[in-house]
N, C-alpha and C positions, 0 to 999 in steps of 0.2 A: 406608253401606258399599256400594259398588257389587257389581254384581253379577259374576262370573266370565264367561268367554267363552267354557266348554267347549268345544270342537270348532265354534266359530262365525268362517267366513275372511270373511267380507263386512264390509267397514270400516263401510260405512253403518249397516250395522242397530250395531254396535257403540256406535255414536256414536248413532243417533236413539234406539235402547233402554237408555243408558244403559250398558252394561256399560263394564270397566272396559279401558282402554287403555293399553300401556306405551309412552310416546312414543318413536317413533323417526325423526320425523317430521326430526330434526335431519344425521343418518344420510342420510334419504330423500334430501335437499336438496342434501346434499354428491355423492351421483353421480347427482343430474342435472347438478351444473350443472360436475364437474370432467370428464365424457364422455359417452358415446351408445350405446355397445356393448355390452351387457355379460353375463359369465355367471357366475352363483353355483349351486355347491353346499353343499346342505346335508341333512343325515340327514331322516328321516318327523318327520312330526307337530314341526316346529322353527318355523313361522308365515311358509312360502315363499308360500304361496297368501295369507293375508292382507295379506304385503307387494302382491302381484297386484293385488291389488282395491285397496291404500290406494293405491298410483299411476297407479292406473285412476282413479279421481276426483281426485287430483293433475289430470292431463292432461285430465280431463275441465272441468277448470276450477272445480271445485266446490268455492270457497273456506271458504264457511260451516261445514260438516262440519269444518273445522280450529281453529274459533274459541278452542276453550283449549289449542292446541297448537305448538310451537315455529315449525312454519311459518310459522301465521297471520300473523304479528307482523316476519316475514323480509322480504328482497327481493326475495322470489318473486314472477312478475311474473302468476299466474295465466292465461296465454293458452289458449285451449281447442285440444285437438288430435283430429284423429280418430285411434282406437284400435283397436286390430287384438289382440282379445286370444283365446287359444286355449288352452284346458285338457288336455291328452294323457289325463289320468286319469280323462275323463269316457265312454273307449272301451275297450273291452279288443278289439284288433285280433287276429282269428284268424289272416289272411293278410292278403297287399300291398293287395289289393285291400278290404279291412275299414277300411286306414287310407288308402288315397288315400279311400277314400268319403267318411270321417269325416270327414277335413281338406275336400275340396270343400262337404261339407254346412256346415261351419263359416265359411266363405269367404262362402257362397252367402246363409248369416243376416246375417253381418255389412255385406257389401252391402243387403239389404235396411234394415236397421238404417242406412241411410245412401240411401236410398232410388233404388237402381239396384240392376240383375241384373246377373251377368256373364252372358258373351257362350262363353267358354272352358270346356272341360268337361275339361280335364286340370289335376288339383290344382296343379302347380307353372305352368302358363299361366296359372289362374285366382289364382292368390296373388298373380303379376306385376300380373294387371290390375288386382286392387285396387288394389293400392299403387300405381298409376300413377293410378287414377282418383280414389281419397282426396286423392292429391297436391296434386291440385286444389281442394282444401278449404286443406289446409292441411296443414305435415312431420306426417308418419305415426307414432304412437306401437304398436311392440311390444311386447306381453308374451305368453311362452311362459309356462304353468306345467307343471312334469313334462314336457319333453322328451322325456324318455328312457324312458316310462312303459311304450310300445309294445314299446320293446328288453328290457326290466325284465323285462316280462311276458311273456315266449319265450326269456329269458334258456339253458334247455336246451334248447331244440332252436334248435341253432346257426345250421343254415340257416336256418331264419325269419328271426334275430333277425338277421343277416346280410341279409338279403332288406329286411327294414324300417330299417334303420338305412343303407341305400341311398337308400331312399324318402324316408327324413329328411333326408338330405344335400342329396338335390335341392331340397327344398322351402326349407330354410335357405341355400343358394346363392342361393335369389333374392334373399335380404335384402340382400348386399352387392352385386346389378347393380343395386338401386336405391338407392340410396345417396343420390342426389339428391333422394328426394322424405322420407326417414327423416330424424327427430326424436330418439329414444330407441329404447332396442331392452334389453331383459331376459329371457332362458333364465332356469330354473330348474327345477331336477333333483335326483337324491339322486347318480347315477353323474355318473361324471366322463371319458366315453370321451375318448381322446387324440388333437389338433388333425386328425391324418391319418385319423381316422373320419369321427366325425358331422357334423366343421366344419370339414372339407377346403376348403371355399368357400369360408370365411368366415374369412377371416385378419386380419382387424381385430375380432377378438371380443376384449373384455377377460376376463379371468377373476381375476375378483375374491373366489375362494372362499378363501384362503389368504391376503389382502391385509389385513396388518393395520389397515388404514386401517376396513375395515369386518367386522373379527374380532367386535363384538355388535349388528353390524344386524339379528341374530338370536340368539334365544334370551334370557332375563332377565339380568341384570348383579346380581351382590349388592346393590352401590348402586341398582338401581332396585328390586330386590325389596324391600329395606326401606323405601323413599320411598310405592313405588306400593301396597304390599299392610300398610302399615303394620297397619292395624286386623287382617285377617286372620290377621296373625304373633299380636297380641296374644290373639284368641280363640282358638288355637291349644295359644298357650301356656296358657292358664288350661284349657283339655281338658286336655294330656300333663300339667299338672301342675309342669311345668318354669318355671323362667325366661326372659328373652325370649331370653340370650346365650345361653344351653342348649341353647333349642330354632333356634336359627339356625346352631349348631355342628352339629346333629343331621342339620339339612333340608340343609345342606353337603356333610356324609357321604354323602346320598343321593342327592340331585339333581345338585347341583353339577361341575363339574370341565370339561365340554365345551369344550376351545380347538380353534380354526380356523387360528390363523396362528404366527410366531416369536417373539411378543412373549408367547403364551401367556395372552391374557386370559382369564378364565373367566367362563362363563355357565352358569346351568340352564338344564334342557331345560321351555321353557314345558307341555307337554303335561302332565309326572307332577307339575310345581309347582302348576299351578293344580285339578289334581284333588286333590293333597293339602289345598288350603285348602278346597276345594269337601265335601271327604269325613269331613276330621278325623283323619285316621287315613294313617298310612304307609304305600304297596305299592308294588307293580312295575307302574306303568299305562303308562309306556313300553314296556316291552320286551312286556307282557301285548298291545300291542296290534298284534303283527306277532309272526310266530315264523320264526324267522331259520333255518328248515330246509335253504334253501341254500346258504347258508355251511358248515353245520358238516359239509352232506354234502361242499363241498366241502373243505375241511379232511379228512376223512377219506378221501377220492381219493387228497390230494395226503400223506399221510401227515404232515402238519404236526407240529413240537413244539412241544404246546401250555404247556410251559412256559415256551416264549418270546413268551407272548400278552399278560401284563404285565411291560412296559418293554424293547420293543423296539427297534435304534437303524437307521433305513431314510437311504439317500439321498432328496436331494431328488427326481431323477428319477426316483424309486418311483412318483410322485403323477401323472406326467404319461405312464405307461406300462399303460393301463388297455385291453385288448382284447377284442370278444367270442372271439375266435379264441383269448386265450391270455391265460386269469384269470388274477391273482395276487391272492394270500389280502390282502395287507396295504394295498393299495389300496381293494379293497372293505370291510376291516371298518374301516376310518377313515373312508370316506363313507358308510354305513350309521351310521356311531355310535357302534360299536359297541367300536371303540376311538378316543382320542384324543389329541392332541398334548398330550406331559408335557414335553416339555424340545426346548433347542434346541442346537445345537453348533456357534458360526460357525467354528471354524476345520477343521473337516471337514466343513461343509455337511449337517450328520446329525440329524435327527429321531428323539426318543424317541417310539414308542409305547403306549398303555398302556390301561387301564380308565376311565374317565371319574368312575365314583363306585361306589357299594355296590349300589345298585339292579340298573346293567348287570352287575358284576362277579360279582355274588351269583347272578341271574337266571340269565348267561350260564354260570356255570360247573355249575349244576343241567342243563341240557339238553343241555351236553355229557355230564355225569355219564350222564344219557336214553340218548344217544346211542351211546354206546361202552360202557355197563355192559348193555342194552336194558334198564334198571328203569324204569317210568312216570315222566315228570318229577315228576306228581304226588306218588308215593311219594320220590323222592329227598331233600326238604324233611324229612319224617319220620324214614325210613332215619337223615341228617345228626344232627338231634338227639338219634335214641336211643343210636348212636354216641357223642355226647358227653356225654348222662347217664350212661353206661356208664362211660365212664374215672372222673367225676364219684364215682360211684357204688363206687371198685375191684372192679366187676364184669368182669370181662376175658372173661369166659365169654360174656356176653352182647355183647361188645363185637364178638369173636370171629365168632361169630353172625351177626350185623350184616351184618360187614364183608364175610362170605361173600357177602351177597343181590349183591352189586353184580357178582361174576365169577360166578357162578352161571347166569345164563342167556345166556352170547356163547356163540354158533353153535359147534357143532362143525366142521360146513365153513368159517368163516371164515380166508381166507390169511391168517395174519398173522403177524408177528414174536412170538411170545410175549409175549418179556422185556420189549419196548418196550411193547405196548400193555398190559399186566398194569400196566408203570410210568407211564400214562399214567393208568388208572382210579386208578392209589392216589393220585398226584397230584392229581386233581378229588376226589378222596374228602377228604382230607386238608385239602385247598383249601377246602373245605366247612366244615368242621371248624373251619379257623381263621375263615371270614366269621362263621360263625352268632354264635361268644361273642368276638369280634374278640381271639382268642389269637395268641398268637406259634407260627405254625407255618412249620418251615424242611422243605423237601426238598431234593435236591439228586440234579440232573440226574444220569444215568446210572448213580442207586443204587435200590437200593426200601428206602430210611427215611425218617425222621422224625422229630420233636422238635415234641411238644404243649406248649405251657406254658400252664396255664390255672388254675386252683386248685391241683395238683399239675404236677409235670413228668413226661411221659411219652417217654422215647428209644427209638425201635423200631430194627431190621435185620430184613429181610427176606431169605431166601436163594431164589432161583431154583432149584430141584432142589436143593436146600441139606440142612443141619442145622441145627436150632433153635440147638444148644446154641453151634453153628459161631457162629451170628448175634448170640447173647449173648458170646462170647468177643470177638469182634471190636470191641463195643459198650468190654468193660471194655479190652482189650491197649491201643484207639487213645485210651481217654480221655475219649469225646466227653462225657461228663457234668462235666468237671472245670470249665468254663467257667459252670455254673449251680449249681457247687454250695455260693454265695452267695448263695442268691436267698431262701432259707429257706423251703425248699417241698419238699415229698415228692418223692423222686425214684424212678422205679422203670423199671429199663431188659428192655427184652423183644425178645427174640429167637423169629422166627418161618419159618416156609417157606412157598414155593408148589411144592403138588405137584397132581398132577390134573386140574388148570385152575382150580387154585383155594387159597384160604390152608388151609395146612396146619397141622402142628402149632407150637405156642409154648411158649413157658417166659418166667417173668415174674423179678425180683429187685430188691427194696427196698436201693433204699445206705443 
């Protein structure tokens, strides 16, 4: 059983030490040889940096390293090329001046690495020379990794991020005046700034992120997680205790779901899969390993309804409207990861978007709960379940309790709507609720109620400056319980209020 590749991007050591490798080498092949240009996005920790390095030795000619792999055995003709490859996320650039440095320092190795100095000491003069002096070797292969890592990373303070995404521009303008002496050319980034940003110059760029031709050049394919990780599933399963079909429905629910294009293929995220077989045990090693604090602050800027966060439906030009000057929420949480393409609509051109699996879903809706409740994420996990022991339990007192911690400590100064963000914590509470015992829990926009079904049925109203008893009559006048009350399960409907800044009194009744 080979070994896993934890956080390891370097093709070589992967192949000389044995670990284990998911070929994609079939993938690789096809854009080299159908174009020359290209730019892919794709979310953290998805295997962009290792693609990096496996056609860094592609181009480097290094055939042996492929010996048990789709390429090997192609009509790939092997010719060596000189390489020009440049990592952004190896600098965290303060000012303009931190990233022309870096970039000339990068230039200045790689000449040497080829055994000449430049001559030019302006990073987009000195990019030129290379590539005119490589030339002369032989066409010049590029690879960016993290583009955008400099912009990523001053992402709030505008000016900077404005000021370097200038300086990037320049630098990637030279790629296409030399066009004469370029072989291959590969960006790779998580953001997706739009053509009139950062690739103003460079209007023969492919952008292949979206392109279903290459929807699992990244990320695991069901069919290869159970090809490549066969043994692993099987130790896995004898740990949970499960089956093999069990525990691959299981690993499904949690991993799974990430699509890139219309056709909607799915892949896991390589990063939480291979620690799951690594670990034995199921968590959140994706999301645990970035915490997405600017998103949700911005969401909370922009007042977002975050009930429209799974299965939303955007235009296409959503994707290609991406500015530092002027965020939108739904471009950034699709190339972050953090949601992803569920559906497609050819005849209004409309993209669903949605949660990707249990991990983001469950993960993400706990730090919003953080966020807007201010309870520690850490506590929120806890808070969630005692909440649903409580119902479990027809403890309501304790339930009651609970449900207080979460409106209990928002600011007294905070400007807000009440109604709406009162109905925005019950909704992540609730949301909660239904992940942790995968219940059937319905809200519904613009009310504050509920419907828990879990071992019993639980129907709430809530009244904003209300009457409890107001909230229970409303429950029995409209009905809402007639619709489950087949199910053959305890029903008990309850009516409650918000007063104070917080849930007030309730009243409960068994049908």
């Amino acid at each position: 059983m080979k070994r896993l590749p934890i956080g390891i991007q370097t093709f070589r050591k992967i192949i000389d030490q044995n670990y284990l490798y998911v070929d994609k080498t079939e993938h690789i092949h096809r854009l080299i040889v159908q174009g020359s240009v290209y730019f892919l996005s794709r979310p953290r920790r998805f295997g962009k940096s290792l693609l990096i390095s496996t056609l860094d030795e592609i181009f480097q000619g290094n055939k042996e390293l492929f010996k048990d792999l789709w390429i090997y055995n192609s009509d790939y003709a092997w010719e060596k090329h000189p390489v020009i490859r440049i990592d952004f996320s190896r600098k965290k650039a303060e000012n303009k001046d931190d990233l022309k440095g870096f970039i000339l320092h990068q230039l200045n190795n790689i000449a040497g690495d080829y055994g000449f100095s430049l001559e030019r000491d302006q990073y987009d003069e000195a990019f030129d020379e290379l590539l005119s002096k490589l030339g002369e070797i032989n066409k010049v292969v590029i690879l960016i990794d993290e583009y955008d890592k400099p912009i990523i990373d001053n992402i709030e303070n505008k000016e900077l991020a404005v000021e370097l995404r200038e300086i990037l521009k320049g630098f990637y303008t030279i790629i296409k005046a030399n066009d004469e002496h370029i072989m291959f050319v590969l960006l790779t980034g998580v953001s997706k700034f739009s053509r009139a940003g950062v690739f103003s110059g460079l209007n023969n760029l492919e952008d292949i992120s979206m392109d279903t031709r290459y929807s699992s050049l990244l990320g695991i394919t069901g069919e290869e997680m159970e090809s490549s990780l066969n043994d692993h599933i099987e130790m896995l399963a004898r740990t949970e205790g499960v089956s093999r079909s069990e525990l691959i429905e299981k690993i499904t629910y949690w991993y799974n779901g990430f699509c890139f294009s219309k056709s909607c293929e799915k892949v896991f995220n390589p990063f939480s899969l291979l620690l799951l077989f690594k670990k034995l045990n199921f968590g959140n090693y994706w999301f645990e390993s970035a915490t997405p604090s600017f998103l949700i602050k911005l969401l909370k800027e922009k007042d977002f309804d975050l009930t429209r966060l799974d299965g939303i439906g955007i235009s296409e030009s959503t994707f290609s409207s991406y500015e530092i000057e002027n965020l939108k929420i739904m471009p950034i949480l699709f190339q972050t990861g953090y949601l992803t393409i569920t559906g497609y609509n050819k005849e209004r051109m409309e993209y669903t978007l949605a949660y990707p699996n249990f991990e983001v879903k469950n993960s993400m809706t706990e730090c919003l709960a953080e966020a807007y409740s201010f309870v520690e994420c850490e506590l929120v996990h806890g808070h969630a379940w005692k909440l649903i022991d409580a119902l479990r339990d027809h403890d309501l007192e304790l339930f009651f309790d609970t449900l207080r911690i979460f409106f209990a400590n928002i600011p007294y100064d905070l400007h807000i709507n009440k109604e709406k963000y009162y109905q925005t914590i019950f909704y992540l509470v609730f949301s909660l609720i239904g992940l942790k015992v995968e219940a059937e829990v319905k809200t519904n926009k613009g009310r504050i109620d509920a419907v828990v079904v879990d071992n019993d049925i639980h129907i709430f109203e809530f009244k904003f400056d209300g009457d409890k008893d107001t909230a229970l009559d409303q429950i029995k006048d409209r009905k809402y319980f007639e619709k489950y009350q087949g199910a053959g399960k305890n029903i008990y409907l309850i009516g409650a209020t918000f007063a104070d800044r917080n849930v007030g009194e309730w009243v409960v009744e068994k049908l």
